[in-house]
C-alpha positions in Angstrom: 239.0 76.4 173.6 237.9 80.1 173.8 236.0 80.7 177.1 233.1 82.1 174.9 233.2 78.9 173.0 229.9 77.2 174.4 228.0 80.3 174.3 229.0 80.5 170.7 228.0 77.4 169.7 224.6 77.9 170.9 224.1 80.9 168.7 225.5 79.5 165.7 225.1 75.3 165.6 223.5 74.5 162.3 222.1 71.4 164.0 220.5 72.8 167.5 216.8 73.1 167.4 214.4 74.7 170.3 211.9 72.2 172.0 208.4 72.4 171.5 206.7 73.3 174.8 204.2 70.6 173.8 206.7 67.7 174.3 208.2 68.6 177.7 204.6 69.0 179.0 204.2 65.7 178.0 206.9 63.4 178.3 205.7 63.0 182.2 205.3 59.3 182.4 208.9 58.5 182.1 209.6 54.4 182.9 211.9 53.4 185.8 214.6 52.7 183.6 215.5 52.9 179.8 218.0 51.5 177.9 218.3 52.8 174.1 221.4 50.1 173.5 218.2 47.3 174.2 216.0 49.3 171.9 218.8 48.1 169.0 219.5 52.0 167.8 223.4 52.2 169.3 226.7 50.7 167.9 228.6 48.8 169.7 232.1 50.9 171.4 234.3 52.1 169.0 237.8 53.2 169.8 239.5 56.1 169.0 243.1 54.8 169.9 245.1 57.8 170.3 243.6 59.6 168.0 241.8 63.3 168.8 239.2 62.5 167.0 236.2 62.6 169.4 234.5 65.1 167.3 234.0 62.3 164.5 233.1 59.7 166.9 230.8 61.5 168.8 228.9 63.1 165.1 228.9 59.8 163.8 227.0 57.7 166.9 224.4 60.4 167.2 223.9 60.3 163.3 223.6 56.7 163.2 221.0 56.5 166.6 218.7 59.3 165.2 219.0 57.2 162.1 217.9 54.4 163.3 215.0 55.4 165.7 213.8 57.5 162.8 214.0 54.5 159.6 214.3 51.3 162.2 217.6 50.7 160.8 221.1 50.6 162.8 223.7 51.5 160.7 227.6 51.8 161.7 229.2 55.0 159.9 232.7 55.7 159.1 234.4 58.0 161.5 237.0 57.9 159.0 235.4 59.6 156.3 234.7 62.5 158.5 238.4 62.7 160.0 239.9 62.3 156.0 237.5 64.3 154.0 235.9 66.8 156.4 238.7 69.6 155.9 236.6 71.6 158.2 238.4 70.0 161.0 241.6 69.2 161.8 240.9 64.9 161.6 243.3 63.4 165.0 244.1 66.9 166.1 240.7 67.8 167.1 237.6 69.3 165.9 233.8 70.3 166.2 231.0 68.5 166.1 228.8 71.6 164.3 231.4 72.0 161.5 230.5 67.4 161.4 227.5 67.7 160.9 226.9 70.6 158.6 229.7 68.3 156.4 227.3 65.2 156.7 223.9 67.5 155.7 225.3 69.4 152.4 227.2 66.3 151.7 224.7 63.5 152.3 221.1 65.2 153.0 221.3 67.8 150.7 217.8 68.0 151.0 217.7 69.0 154.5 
Protein backbone atom coordinates (compact mmCIF):
# COMPACT_ATOMS: atom_id res chain seq x y z
CA UNK A 1 0.00 0.00 0.00
CA UNK A 2 0.90 3.72 -0.73
CA UNK A 3 2.45 5.37 2.33
CA UNK A 4 -0.24 8.06 2.03
CA UNK A 5 -2.80 5.37 2.07
CA UNK A 6 -4.31 5.81 5.73
CA UNK A 7 -4.27 9.46 5.47
CA UNK A 8 -6.24 8.99 2.33
CA UNK A 9 -8.68 6.98 3.62
CA UNK A 10 -9.54 9.26 6.28
CA UNK A 11 -10.40 12.04 3.79
CA UNK A 12 -12.34 10.05 1.52
CA UNK A 13 -14.13 6.78 3.46
CA UNK A 14 -17.82 6.94 2.59
CA UNK A 15 -18.45 5.20 5.86
CA UNK A 16 -16.25 7.36 8.65
CA UNK A 17 -18.35 9.70 10.69
CA UNK A 18 -16.93 12.47 13.32
CA UNK A 19 -17.98 11.81 17.07
CA UNK A 20 -20.30 13.97 18.76
CA UNK A 21 -18.50 15.73 21.67
CA UNK A 22 -21.58 14.87 23.67
CA UNK A 23 -20.92 11.09 23.69
CA UNK A 24 -17.20 11.05 24.69
CA UNK A 25 -18.09 13.43 27.61
CA UNK A 26 -20.34 10.95 28.57
CA UNK A 27 -19.38 7.52 28.16
CA UNK A 28 -17.37 7.96 31.64
CA UNK A 29 -18.77 5.11 33.60
CA UNK A 30 -17.26 2.44 31.67
CA UNK A 31 -17.74 -1.29 33.48
CA UNK A 32 -14.71 -3.38 34.49
CA UNK A 33 -15.04 -5.51 31.73
CA UNK A 34 -17.32 -5.95 28.52
CA UNK A 35 -17.78 -8.51 26.29
CA UNK A 36 -19.90 -7.76 23.02
CA UNK A 37 -19.62 -11.71 21.96
CA UNK A 38 -22.00 -12.24 25.50
CA UNK A 39 -24.19 -9.38 24.39
CA UNK A 40 -25.15 -12.00 21.24
CA UNK A 41 -24.21 -9.21 18.40
CA UNK A 42 -20.78 -11.21 16.98
CA UNK A 43 -20.60 -14.31 14.71
CA UNK A 44 -18.82 -16.95 15.55
CA UNK A 45 -14.84 -17.20 13.76
CA UNK A 46 -14.94 -17.46 10.30
CA UNK A 47 -11.93 -18.51 8.21
CA UNK A 48 -10.52 -17.12 5.37
CA UNK A 49 -8.32 -20.20 4.38
CA UNK A 50 -5.76 -18.85 2.20
CA UNK A 51 -7.66 -16.55 0.75
CA UNK A 52 -6.73 -12.45 0.81
CA UNK A 53 -9.88 -11.74 1.46
CA UNK A 54 -9.71 -9.92 4.88
CA UNK A 55 -11.33 -6.90 3.42
CA UNK A 56 -14.69 -8.98 3.00
CA UNK A 57 -14.43 -10.60 6.27
CA UNK A 58 -13.66 -7.77 8.20
CA UNK A 59 -16.84 -5.42 6.16
CA UNK A 60 -19.05 -8.19 6.69
CA UNK A 61 -18.58 -8.83 10.82
CA UNK A 62 -18.88 -5.07 11.41
CA UNK A 63 -22.02 -4.96 9.21
CA UNK A 64 -23.57 -7.77 10.85
CA UNK A 65 -22.60 -6.41 14.76
CA UNK A 66 -23.91 -2.77 14.02
CA UNK A 67 -26.79 -4.80 12.64
CA UNK A 68 -27.55 -6.42 15.32
CA UNK A 69 -27.04 -3.95 18.22
CA UNK A 70 -29.17 -1.54 16.07
CA UNK A 71 -32.50 -4.19 15.08
CA UNK A 72 -31.59 -6.98 18.03
CA UNK A 73 -30.96 -9.42 15.36
CA UNK A 74 -27.55 -11.35 14.65
CA UNK A 75 -27.33 -12.17 11.34
CA UNK A 76 -24.23 -14.07 9.47
CA UNK A 77 -23.52 -12.37 5.91
CA UNK A 78 -21.88 -13.84 3.04
CA UNK A 79 -18.28 -12.90 2.61
CA UNK A 80 -18.70 -14.39 -0.58
CA UNK A 81 -21.04 -12.19 -2.16
CA UNK A 82 -18.64 -9.36 -1.57
CA UNK A 83 -15.42 -11.28 -2.82
CA UNK A 84 -17.69 -12.49 -6.23
CA UNK A 85 -19.77 -9.59 -7.00
CA UNK A 86 -18.02 -6.55 -5.54
CA UNK A 87 -15.77 -5.82 -8.70
CA UNK A 88 -14.54 -2.91 -6.79
CA UNK A 89 -11.98 -5.23 -5.29
CA UNK A 90 -9.93 -7.71 -6.36
CA UNK A 91 -12.06 -10.84 -4.21
CA UNK A 92 -8.69 -13.38 -2.71
CA UNK A 93 -6.12 -10.93 -3.92
CA UNK A 94 -7.01 -8.18 -1.59
CA UNK A 95 -9.09 -5.17 -1.22
CA UNK A 96 -10.64 -2.28 0.78
CA UNK A 97 -12.97 -2.17 3.21
CA UNK A 98 -14.37 1.62 2.07
CA UNK A 99 -14.85 0.46 -1.60
CA UNK A 100 -17.08 -2.85 0.83
CA UNK A 101 -19.04 -1.01 2.19
CA UNK A 102 -20.00 1.68 -0.22
CA UNK A 103 -20.88 -1.80 -2.42
CA UNK A 104 -23.20 -2.98 0.59
CA UNK A 105 -25.04 0.82 0.92
CA UNK A 106 -25.94 1.48 -2.91
CA UNK A 107 -26.50 -2.13 -3.22
CA UNK A 108 -28.58 -3.04 -0.07
CA UNK A 109 -29.47 0.43 1.77
CA UNK A 110 -30.11 2.39 -0.97
CA UNK A 111 -31.78 4.55 1.22
CA UNK A 112 -28.89 5.53 3.22
Amino acid sequence: MPLDYYSNLRKHATFLRPIDNDFTETAVNHPPRFDWREKGVVTPVKSQAKCGSCWAFATAATVESAYAVAHGELRNLSEQVLLDCNSDNNACDGGNVDKAFRFIRTRYWSNA
